[in-house]
Structure formats: C-alpha cells, structure tokens
C-alpha positions as CSV (number, residue, x, y, z in Angstrom):
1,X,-46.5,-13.6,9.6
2,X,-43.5,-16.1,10.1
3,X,-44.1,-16.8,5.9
4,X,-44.1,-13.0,5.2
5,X,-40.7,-12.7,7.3
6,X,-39.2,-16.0,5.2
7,X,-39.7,-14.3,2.3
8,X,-38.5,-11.0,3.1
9,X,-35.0,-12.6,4.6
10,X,-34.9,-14.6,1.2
11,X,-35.3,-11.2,-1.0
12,X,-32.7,-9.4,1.8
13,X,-29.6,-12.5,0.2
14,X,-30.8,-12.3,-3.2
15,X,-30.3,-8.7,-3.4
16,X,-27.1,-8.4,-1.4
17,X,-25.5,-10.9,-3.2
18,X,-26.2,-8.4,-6.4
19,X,-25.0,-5.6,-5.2
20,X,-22.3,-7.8,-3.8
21,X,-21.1,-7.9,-7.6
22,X,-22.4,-4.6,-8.7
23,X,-19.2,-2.9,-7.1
24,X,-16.7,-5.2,-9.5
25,X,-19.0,-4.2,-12.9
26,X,-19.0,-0.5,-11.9
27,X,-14.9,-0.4,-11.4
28,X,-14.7,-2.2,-14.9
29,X,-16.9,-0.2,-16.8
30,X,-15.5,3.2,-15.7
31,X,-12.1,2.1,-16.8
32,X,-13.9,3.1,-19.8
33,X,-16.4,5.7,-19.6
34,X,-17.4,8.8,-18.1
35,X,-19.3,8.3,-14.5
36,X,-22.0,10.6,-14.9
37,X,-22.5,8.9,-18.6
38,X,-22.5,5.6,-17.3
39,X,-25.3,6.1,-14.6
40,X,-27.7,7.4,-17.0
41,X,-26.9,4.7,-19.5
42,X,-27.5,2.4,-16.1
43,X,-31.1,4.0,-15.3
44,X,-31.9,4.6,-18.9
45,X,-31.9,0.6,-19.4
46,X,-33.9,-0.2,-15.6
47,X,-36.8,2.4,-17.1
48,X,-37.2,0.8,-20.2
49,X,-37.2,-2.7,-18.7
50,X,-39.6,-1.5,-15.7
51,X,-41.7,0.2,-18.1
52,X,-41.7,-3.3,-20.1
53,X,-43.0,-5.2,-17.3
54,X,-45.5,-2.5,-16.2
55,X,-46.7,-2.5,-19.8
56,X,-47.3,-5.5,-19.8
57,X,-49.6,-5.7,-16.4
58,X,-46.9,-8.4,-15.1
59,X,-47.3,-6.3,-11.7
60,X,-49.8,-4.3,-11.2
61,X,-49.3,-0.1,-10.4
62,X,-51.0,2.8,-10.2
63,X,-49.8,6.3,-8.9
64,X,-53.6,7.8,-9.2
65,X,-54.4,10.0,-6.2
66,X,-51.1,9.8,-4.7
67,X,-48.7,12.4,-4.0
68,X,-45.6,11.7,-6.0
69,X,-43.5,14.3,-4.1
70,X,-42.2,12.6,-1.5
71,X,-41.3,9.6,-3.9
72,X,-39.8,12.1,-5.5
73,X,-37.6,13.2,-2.7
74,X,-36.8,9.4,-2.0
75,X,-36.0,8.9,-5.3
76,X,-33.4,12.0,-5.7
77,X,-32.1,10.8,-2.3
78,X,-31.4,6.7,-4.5
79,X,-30.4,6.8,-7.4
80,X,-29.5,10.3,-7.1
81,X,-27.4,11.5,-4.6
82,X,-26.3,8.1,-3.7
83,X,-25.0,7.2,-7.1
84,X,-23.3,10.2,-7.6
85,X,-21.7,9.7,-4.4
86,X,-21.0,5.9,-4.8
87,X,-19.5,5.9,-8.9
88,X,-17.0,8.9,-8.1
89,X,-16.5,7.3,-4.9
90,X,-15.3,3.5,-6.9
91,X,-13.4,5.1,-9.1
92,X,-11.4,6.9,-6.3
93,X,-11.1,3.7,-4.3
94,X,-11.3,0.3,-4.8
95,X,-14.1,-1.9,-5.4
96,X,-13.5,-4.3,-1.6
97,X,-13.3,-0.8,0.1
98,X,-15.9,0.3,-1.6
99,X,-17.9,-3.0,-0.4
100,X,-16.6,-2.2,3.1
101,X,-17.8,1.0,3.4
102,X,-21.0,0.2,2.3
103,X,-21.7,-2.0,5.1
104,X,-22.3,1.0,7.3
105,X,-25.7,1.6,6.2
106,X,-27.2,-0.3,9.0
107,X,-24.7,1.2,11.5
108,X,-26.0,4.9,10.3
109,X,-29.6,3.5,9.9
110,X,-29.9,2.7,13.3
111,X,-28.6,5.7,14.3
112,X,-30.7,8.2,12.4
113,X,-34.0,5.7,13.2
114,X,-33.2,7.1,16.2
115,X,-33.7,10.3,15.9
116,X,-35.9,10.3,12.4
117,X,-38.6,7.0,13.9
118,X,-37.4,7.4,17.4
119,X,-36.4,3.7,17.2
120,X,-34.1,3.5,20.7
121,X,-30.7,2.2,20.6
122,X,-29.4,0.1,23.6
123,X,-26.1,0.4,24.9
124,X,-24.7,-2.1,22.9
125,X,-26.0,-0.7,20.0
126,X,-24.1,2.3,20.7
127,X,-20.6,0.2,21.7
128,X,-21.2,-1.4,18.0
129,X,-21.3,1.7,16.4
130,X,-18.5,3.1,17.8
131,X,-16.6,-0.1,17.3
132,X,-18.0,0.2,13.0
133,X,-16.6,3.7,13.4
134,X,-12.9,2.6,14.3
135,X,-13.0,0.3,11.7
136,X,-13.7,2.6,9.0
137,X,-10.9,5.0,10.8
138,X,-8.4,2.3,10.3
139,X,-9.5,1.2,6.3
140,X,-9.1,5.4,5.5
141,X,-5.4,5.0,7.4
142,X,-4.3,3.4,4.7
143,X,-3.0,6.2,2.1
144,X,-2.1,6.3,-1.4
145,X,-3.7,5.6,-4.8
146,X,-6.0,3.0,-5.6
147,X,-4.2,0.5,-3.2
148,X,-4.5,2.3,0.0
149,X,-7.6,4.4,-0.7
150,X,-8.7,7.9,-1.8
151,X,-9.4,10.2,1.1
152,X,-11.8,11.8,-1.2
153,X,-13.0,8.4,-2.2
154,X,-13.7,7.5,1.4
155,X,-15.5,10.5,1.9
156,X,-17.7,10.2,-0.9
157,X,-18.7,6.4,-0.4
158,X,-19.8,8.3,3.1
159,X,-22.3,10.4,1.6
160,X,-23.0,7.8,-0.4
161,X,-23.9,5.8,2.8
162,X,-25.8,8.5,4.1
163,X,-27.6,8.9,1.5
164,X,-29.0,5.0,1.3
165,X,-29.3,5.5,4.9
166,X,-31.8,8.0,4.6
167,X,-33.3,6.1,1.6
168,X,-34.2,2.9,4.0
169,X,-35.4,5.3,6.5
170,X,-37.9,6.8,4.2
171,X,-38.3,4.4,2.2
172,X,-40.1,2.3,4.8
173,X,-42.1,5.3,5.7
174,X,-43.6,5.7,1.9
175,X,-44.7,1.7,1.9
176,X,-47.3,2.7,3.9
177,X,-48.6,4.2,0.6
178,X,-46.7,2.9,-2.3
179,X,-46.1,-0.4,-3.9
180,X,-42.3,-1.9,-4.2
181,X,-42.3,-2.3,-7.8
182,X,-44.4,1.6,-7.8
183,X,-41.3,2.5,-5.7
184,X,-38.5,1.1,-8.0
185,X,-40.5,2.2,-11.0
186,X,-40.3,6.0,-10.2
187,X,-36.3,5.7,-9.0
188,X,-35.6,3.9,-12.3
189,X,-37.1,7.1,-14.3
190,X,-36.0,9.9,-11.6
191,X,-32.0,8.3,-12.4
192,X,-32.6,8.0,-16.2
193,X,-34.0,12.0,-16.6
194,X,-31.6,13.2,-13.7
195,X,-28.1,11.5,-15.2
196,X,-28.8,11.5,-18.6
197,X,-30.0,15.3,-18.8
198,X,-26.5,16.0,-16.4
199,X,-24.8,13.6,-18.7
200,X,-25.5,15.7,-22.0
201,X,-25.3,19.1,-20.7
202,X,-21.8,17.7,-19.9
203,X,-20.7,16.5,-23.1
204,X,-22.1,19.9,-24.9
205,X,-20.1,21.5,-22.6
206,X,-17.3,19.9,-23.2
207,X,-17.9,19.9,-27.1
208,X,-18.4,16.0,-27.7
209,X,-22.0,15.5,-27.8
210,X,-21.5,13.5,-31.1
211,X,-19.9,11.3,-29.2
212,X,-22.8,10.3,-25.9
213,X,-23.2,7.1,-27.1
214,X,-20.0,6.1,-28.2
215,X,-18.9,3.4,-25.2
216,X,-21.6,1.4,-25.9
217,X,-19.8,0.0,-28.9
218,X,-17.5,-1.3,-25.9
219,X,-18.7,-5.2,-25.1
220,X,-17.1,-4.6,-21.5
221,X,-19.2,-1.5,-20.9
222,X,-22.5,-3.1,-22.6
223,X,-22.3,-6.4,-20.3
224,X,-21.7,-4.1,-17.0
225,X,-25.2,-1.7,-18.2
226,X,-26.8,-5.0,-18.4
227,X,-25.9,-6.3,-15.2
228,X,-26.3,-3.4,-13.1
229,X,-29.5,-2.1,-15.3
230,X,-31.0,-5.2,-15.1
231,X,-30.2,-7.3,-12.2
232,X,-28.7,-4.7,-9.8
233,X,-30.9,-1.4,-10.1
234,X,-34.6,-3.6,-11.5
235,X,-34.7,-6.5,-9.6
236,X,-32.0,-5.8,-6.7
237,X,-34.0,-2.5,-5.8
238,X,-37.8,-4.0,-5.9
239,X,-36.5,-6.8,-3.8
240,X,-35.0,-3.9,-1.9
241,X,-38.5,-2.1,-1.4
242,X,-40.0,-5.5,-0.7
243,X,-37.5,-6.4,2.3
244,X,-38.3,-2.4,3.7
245,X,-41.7,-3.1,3.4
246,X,-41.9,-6.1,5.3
247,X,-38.9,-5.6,8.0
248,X,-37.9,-2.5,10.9
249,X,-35.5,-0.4,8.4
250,X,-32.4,-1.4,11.0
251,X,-32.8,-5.3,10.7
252,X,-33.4,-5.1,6.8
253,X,-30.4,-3.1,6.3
254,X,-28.1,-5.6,8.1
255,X,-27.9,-7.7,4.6
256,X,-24.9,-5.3,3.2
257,X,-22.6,-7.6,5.4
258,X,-23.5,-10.1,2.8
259,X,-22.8,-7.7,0.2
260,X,-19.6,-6.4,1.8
261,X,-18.1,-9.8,2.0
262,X,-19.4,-10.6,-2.0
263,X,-17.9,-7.5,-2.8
264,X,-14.2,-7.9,-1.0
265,X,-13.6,-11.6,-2.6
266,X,-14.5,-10.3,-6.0
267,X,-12.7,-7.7,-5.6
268,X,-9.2,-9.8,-4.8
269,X,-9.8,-12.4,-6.6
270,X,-10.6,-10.6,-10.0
271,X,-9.2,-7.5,-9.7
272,X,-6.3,-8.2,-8.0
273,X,-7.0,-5.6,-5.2
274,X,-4.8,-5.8,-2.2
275,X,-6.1,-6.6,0.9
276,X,-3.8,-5.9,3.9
277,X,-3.5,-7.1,7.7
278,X,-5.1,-3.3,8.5
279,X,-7.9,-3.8,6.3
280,X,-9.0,-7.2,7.3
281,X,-8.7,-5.6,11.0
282,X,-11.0,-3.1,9.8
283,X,-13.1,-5.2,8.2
284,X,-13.9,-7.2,10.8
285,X,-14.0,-4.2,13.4
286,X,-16.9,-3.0,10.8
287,X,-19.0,-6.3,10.2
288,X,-18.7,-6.8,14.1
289,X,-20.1,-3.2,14.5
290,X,-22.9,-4.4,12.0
291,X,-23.7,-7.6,13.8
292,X,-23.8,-6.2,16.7
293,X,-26.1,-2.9,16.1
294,X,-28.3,-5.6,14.7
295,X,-28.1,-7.9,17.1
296,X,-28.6,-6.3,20.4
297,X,-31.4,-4.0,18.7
298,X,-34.6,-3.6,20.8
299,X,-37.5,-5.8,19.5
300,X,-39.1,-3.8,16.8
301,X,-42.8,-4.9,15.0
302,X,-42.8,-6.4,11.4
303,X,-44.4,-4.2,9.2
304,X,-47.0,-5.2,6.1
305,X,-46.9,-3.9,2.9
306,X,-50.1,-1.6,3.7
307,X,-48.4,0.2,6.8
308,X,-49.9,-2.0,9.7
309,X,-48.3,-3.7,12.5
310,X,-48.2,-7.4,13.1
C-alpha cells in the first residue's frame, strides 16, 4: 500500500511539472495558428504515438466486453470541452493566469465530490474554498488586454476548470473498469477525430482548406505539437489516470499547485508577463485555498487500480 501511494505522488510531480510548461508552448504556438487547428494537430500526434506503443504490446489493452460509452463521455468532457475551453481561454489571457486559474481544480473537485461521491467537506474545507474564490475575484479585477486579463478569458479557463473537475471525478469512477494507458488511449483518439473534423469544416468554411497543414512548416509550432503531443497529452495524461487510480480524486488533484507555480515563473521569466502586487495576493489567496481544501480533507481510502479499497 505505502509503495502504491510512493509511486502515485511521484507520477502526481512528474505530470504537473508538464503541464507546468504546457501553458508557455500553447501561448507560443497560437501566436501562430488557429486554436481549433492546433488542438487536433496536438491529439492527432498523442494517437499516433499511443497507437505506436499499443502496437507494439509495450502496455497491454483491451476494450473487449466493455462499454466504451461512458469513456466516451469522459473523454468529450478531456480533451474536449476542456481544451476548447483552456486554448481560447490562453489566448485571451496570459499563460501565469492561465496557470493560476487552473489551480482550482481541486478546490471545485472537492466541491462537486461532494455532491457527485458524497465525499464530505469539513468546515475548513469550506473556509478554503471560499478563500480560492476571493483569490480568483481579485486576479479577474485586474482589466485590460493581455496584461490584466480577458474577462472572457477568465471565464473560459473556468469552464475549462470545470470541465477537468468533472474529468477527475469520473475519471476515478471508470478505473474501476478501465486501464490508465486504455483511458489516455481513447482521449488521445476522441481529441484527434473531434478537433480535426471541427478543424476542417472550419477551414472549408472559410475557403482555405488548401492551406490545414500549412503551420507546420513553422519550427516554433512543430517543437510546441511535440511537446504538448508527446509529453503533455501521452505521458502527462496516463500518469494522470495512474495518480486517479490510485488516490481520492480531491488529494490527487492537489498537484496543479505544482503546476501553477511552473506555470507563473515560465510565464515571467520567458514571456515577460507582468506579475503585479494584486496577482501575487491572489495567487497566494488561491494556493492557500488549495492547501487548505486538501489539507483539512476528511480521511478518504486509497483506491487500486481494480476499484477496491485498501
């Protein structure tokens, strides 16, 4: 038990300091291409290289017998909804902010374990929350273009966070029944049929279908689909499924502080986003509200891959 919880805490840094970084490559790339293009490039690359892997019995999976519809709901829930929510959402914002918001998943996790699992909150629990809510109040007071933050941005890395919210909710549910790598397998072929199809129906709309595959003669845009097809949607999101499949969906979520703070300092230091008195008060109002919705939760039991309880 105590080697199953090592490793899932190990696979909860690795992947948050990916996503950490995944923020930074998504604000570069679509300084050059079209969101909705650039996601399906993303997920066309992760099916292909899980498809590789499969093909090549490096992990084993098999979806005989199962039903594949709830997978399929998780995985329109991440990648789809979510990334929709979180690439228009960058673009609006900036990449730290982006970071900042993201780090209420666990906040809204908790709250919707409570009603969805009927995991209880205690009364700290609830003071966090509130406290993560008044920090994300005082990042969106900060107005005006890319600096200050996109209203509309704001609101769309929210749905974003729900949506992943949602995903670690269920997500934990379906590892009753599913594998991590069977998991990331289907979301890597959902995003790459869901965005690529939107993606082309796009461009014919708008006359330039000749033109789908021209920004991958950029070097920029090609190194970006390579890190966040590879490393941040393959291996970030089985180690994701691994972590939910081992860990109460509230405490696994809790390592998108990690990510938040990753995300922030690459986004000052090589962007050259600004990062303001009110934001660092809100950032710390927000990873206190994290820490302490996590800390103060009510004992939960460890979960094992096949659904039982330790």
């Amino acid at each position: 038990m105590k080697a199953e919880r090592v490793k899932a805490y190990l696979s909860g840094i690795c992947y948050s300091a990916i996503f950490g970084f995944s923020f930074l490559f998504t604000k570069n790339a679509l300084d050059k291409v079209d969101p909705i293009k650039f996601i399906g490039f993303r997920f066309a690359l992760a099916a292909l290289a899980v498809t590789l892997v499969a093909a090549l019995g490096a992990v084993p999976i098999s979806f005989k017998g199962k039903n594949f519809k709830p997978l399929l709901f998780l995985s329109l829930l991440e990648p789809g909804c979510y990334f929709v929510f979180e690439t228009f959402g960058v673009k609006l914002t900036s990449s730290s902010q982006a970071g900042l918001m993201i780090a209420l998943i666990p906040v809204l996790v908790a709250v919707l374990g409570a009603f969805i699992l009927k995991e209880r909150l205690s009364p700290f629990q609830v003071f966090f929350i509130l406290l993560s809510a008044a920090g994300v109040m005082a990042i969106s007071s900060q107005g005006g273009g890319d600096a200050g933050g996109s209203k509309l941005g704001l609101l769309l890395l929210f749905g974003a966070v729900l949506s992943a919210s949602l995903f670690n909710i269920y997500s934990r549910k379906l590892s009753a029944v599913y594998s991590p790598f069977e998991i990331t397998f289907a979301m890597m072929w959902v995003g790459a049929i869901f965005f690529n199809a939107a993606g082309l129906i796009l461009s014919a709309i708008a006359g330039n279908t000749a033109d789908y595959f021209a920004p991958l003669l950029d070097a920029e845009v090609v190194f970006a689909l390579c890190y966040l097809g590879l490393f941040s949607s393959v291996l970030a999101y089985f180690l994701v499924n691994f972590t939910l499949s081992r860990l109460p969906a509230s405490r696994s979520s809790v390592f998108s502080n990690l990510t938040t703070v990753i995300s922030v300092v690459a986004g000052v230091a090589f962007r050259g986003e600004p990062f303001t008195v009110i934001h660092a008060a809100g950032a710390l109002m927000i990873l206190l509200g994290v820490w302490g919705t996590n800390r103060f939760s009510i004992e939960g039991e460890v979960l094992t891959q096949e659904g039982g309880q330790l």
